[in-house]
N, C-alpha and C positions, 0 to 999 in steps of 0.2 A: 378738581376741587370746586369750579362755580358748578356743578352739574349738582353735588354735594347741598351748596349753599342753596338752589334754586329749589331743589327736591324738599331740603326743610322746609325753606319758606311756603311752598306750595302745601305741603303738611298743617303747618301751621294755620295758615290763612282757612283752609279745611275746617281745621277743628275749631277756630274760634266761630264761623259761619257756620255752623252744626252745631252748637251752643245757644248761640240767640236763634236759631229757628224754632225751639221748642218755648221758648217766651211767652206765654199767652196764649195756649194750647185749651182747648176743651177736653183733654181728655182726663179729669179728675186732679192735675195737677194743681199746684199752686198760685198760678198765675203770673208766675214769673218774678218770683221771690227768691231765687238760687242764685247766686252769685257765679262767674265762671273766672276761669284763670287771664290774667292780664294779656294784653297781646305782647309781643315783644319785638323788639327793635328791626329786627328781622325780615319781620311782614309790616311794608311800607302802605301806606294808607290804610289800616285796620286798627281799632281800638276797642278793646273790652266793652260790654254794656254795662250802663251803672243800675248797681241793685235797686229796685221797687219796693224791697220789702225790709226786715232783718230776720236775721236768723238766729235771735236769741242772744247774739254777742252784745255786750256791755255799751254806751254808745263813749268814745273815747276820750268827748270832750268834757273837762271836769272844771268846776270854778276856781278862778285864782284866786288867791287871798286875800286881793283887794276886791274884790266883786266878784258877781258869776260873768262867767268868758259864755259866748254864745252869740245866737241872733234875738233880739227885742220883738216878740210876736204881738203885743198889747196892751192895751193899760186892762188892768183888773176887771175896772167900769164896762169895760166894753164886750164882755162874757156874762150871757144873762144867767142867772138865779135858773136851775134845772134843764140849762141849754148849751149851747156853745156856739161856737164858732171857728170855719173852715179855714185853713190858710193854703192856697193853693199849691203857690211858690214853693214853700217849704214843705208839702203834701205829709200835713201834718193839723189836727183838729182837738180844739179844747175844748174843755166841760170845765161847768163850775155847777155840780148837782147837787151839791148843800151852798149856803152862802158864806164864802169864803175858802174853800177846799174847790180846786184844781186840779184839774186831772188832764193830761195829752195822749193820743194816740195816731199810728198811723195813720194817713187819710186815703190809702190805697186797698180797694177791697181785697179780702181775700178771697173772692170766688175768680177774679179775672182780673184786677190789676185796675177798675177803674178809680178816680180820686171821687171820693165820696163828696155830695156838694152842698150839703143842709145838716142842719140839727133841730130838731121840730118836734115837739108833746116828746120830749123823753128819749129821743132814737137819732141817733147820728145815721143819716137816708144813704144810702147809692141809688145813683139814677140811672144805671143800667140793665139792672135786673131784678131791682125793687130789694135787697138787702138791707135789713135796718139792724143796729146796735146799739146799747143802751149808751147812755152817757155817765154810767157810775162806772161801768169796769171793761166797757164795750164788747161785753156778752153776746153773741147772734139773737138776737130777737125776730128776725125774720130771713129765709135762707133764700136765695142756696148758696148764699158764702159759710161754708166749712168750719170755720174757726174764728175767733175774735180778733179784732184789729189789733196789732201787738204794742204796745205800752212805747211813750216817749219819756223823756226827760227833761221834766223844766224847771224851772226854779224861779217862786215868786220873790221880789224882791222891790220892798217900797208898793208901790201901785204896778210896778210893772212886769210884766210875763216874762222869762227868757228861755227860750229852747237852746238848749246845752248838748 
């Protein structure tokens, strides 16, 4: 029976290790945007990696009816008129490209996984392979990231930003 238990575990430990190895791969992939299966109780010192990216799913956290539920990223003020501004922490980037209209996206490119670190003339920058995105819908404006940075969720509320 432990010979049983030993063989999973080593299974296991396997395949979560052979999961996060392809994480930031060159080869035309995502950049490590794919989510992989939890580890499990099993395999003692291993733990899933957490996703970099989304993958279209909905994001879960929704406002209560007394306020919106979330983290407080800003006051209004402080997202310029056709610019934005990077939040690291939360690798996550706002635009305000008209005045008063808001807009979030990921802050992790989609050519390689880096967090994107400026918003400058029009174009949310990545500093690693020169990647730039508009700040109205973060359209690729300059490549080689593949696709546009994929949409957050925030909710203005008074003067202040809340990523939800």
């Amino acid at each position: 029976m432990t010979s049983s238990a030993t063989t999973r575990r080593t299974v296991l430990f396997a395949s979560a290790a052979a999961l996060t190895t392809g994480c930031g791969s060159d080869d035309g992939g995502d950049g490590g945007t794919t989510t992989s299966a939890p580890a499990t109780p099993d395999a003692p010192g291993t733990s899933a990696p957490a996703a970099t990216g989304t993958t279209g799913a909905a994001p879960s956290a929704t406002p209560s009816p007394s306020g919106p539920a979330g983290t407080a990223l800003a006051k209004t003020s402080e997202i310029p008129v056709g610019g934005g501004k990077v939040f690291d922490k939360e690798k996550v980037v706002v635009t305000q490209p008209e005045a008063g209209e808001f807009k979030a996206f990921s802050a992790v490119c989609t050519h390689q996984g880096c967090l994107v670190n400026k918003v400058a003339d029009g174009t949310i920058d990545c500093p690693c392979h020169g990647s730039k995105f508009k700040v109205t819908d973060a359209a690729v404006v300059a490549g080689p990231a593949p696709r546009p940075l994929p949409a957050k969720q925030i909710t203005v509320s008074g003067d202040s930003i809340i990523l939800t």
